[in-house]
C-alpha positions as CSV (number, residue, x, y, z in Angstrom):
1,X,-45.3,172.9,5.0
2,X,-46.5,172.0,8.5
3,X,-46.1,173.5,11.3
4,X,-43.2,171.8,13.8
5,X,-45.9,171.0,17.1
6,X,-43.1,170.5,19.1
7,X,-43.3,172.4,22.7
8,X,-39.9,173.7,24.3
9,X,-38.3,171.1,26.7
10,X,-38.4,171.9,30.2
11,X,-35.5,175.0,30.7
12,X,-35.7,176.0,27.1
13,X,-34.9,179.6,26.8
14,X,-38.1,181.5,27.5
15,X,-37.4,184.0,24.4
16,X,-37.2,182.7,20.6
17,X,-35.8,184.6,17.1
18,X,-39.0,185.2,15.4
19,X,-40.1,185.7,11.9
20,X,-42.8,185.6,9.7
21,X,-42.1,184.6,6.1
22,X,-43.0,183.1,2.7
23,X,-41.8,179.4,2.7
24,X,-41.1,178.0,-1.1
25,X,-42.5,174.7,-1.5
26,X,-39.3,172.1,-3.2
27,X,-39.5,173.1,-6.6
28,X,-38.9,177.0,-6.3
29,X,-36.3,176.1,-3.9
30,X,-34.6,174.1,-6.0
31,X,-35.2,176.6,-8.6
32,X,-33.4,178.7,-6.2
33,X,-30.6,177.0,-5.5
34,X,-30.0,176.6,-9.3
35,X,-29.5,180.3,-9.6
36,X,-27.4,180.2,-6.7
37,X,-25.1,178.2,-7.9
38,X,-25.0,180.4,-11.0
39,X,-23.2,183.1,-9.3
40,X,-19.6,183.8,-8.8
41,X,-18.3,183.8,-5.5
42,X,-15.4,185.6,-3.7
43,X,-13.7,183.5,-1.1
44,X,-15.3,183.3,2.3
45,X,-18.9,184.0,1.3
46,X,-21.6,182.5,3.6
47,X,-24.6,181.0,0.9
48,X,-27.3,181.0,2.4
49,X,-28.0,176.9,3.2
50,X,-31.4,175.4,1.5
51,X,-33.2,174.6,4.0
52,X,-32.8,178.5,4.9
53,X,-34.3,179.8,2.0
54,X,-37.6,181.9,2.5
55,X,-38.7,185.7,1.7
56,X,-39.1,187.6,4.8
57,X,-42.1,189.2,5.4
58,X,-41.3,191.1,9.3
59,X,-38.2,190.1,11.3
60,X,-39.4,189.9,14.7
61,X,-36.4,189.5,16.9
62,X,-36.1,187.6,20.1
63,X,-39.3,187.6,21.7
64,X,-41.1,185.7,24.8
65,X,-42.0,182.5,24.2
66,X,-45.2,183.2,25.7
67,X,-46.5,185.6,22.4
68,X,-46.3,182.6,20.0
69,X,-50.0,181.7,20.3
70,X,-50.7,185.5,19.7
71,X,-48.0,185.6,16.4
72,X,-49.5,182.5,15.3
73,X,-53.4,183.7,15.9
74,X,-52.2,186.9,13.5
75,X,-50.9,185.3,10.7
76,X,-54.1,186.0,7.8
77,X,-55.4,183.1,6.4
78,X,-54.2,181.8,3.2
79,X,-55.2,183.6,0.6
80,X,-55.7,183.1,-3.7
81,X,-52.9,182.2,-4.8
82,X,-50.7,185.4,-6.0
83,X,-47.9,185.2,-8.4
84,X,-44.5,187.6,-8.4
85,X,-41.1,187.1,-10.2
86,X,-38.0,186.7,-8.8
87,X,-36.3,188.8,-11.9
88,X,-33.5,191.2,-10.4
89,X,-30.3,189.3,-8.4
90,X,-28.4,192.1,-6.7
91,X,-25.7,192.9,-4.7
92,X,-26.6,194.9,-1.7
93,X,-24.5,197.3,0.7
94,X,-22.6,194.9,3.4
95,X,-22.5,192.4,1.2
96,X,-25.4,190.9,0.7
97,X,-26.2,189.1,-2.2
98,X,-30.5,189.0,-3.2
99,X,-32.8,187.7,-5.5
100,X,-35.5,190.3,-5.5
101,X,-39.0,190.3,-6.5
102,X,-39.3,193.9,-8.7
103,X,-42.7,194.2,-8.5
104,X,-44.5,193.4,-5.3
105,X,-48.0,191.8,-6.1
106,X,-50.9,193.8,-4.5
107,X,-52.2,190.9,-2.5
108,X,-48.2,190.4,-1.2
109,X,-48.5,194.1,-0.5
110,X,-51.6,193.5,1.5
111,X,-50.1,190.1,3.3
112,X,-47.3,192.5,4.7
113,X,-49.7,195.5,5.7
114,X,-52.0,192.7,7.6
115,X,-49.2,191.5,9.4
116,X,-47.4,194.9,10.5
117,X,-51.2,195.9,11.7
118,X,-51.6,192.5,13.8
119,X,-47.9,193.5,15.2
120,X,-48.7,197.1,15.7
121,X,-52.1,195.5,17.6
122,X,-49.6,193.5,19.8
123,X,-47.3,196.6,20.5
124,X,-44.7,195.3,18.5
125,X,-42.7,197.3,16.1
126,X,-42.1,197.2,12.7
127,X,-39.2,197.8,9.9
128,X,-39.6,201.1,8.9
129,X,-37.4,200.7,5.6
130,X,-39.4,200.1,2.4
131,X,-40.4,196.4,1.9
132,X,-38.3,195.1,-0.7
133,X,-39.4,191.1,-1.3
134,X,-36.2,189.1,-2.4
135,X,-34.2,185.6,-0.9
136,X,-31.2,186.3,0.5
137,X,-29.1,183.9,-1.7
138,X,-25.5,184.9,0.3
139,X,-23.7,187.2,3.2
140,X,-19.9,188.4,2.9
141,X,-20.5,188.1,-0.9
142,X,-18.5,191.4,-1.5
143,X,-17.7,191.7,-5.1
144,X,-20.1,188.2,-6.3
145,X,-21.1,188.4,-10.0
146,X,-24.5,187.8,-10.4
147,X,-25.1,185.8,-13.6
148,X,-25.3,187.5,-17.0
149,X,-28.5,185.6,-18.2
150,X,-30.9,183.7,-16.7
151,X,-34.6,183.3,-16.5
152,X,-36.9,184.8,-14.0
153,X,-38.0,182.7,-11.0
154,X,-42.2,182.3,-10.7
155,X,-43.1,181.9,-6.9
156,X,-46.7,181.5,-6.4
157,X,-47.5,181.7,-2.6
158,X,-50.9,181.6,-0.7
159,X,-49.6,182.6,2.8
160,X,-47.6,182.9,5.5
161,X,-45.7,181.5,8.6
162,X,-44.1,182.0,11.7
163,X,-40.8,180.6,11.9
164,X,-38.0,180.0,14.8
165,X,-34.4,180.4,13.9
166,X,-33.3,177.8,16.3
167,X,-29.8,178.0,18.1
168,X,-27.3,176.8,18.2
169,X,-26.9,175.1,14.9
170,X,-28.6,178.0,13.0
171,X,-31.8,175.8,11.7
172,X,-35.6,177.2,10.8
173,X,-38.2,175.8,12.4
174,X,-42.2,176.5,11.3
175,X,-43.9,177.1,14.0
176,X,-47.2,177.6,12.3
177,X,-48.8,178.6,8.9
178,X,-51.7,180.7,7.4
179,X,-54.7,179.0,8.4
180,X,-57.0,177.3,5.5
């Protein structure tokens, strides 16, 4: 996917919603939607929209504008290609409703670790909970039902990017990917 060139118009907010994350490419995200739309849903859930769907790698939060070429010069570059399953849809506390990845790949593993140490070598924190790779597929999904049967998800990724969660209508925007 590239990366959205575009530079804030004059009096843009000075801070932006940051994260790094795995982008899927059309197919997995159709894939994705697919076993979205398997689910059953409670009245008043929030799916997740497609153009929204990604893994998160590090939240960032709102940060000055002025760090971007700094996130951006940290992201790795691309790597081999590294494969992982979307295999386990779940139901988390609060009501959020996952696709997660069981079994984190080594070189995902390392992606993650790379990234926290380029934020840690910006003085920026970091999630201390466990890193649990999934797609959030719904919020306020108290009491969905997952689907009884369906196959495993393949993603194959390379690398990540940097992406804006732009206000106020709630888009993504990449702001830059791994180099190479």
């Amino acid at each position: 996917m590239p990366a959205d060139d575009t530079v804030p118009a004059s009096g843009a907010a000075s801070t932006a919603r940051l994260f790094y994350a795995l982008w899927p490419e059309p197919p997995l995200r159709e894939a994705l939607l697919a076993h979205q739309r398997a689910w059953s849903w409670p009245p008043g859930v929030s799916l997740t929209r497609p153009e929204r769907l990604h893994m998160t790698l590090h939240f960032l939060g709102e940060l000055p504008r002025a760090l971007l070429p700094a996130l951006a010069a940290a992201l790795p570059p691309a790597q081999a290609p590294f494969g992982m399953l979307l295999a386990q849809p779940v139901l988390w506390r609060g009501g959020l409703a996952v696709l997660l990845a069981p079994e984190a790949p080594a070189a995902l593993v390392e992606l993650h670790s790379r990234l926290a140490a380029a934020l840690h070598a910006l003085g920026l924190p970091t999630e201390t909970r466990p890193f649990a790779p999934h797609v959030t597929l719904a919020r306020r999904a108290h009491q969905a039902r997952p689907p009884l049967q369906f196959d495993p998800i393949p993603w194959t990724a390379r690398g990540a990017v940097l992406v804006e969660s732009v206000r106020p209508h709630g888009g993504y925007r990449v702001l830059a990917e791994a180099p190479g």
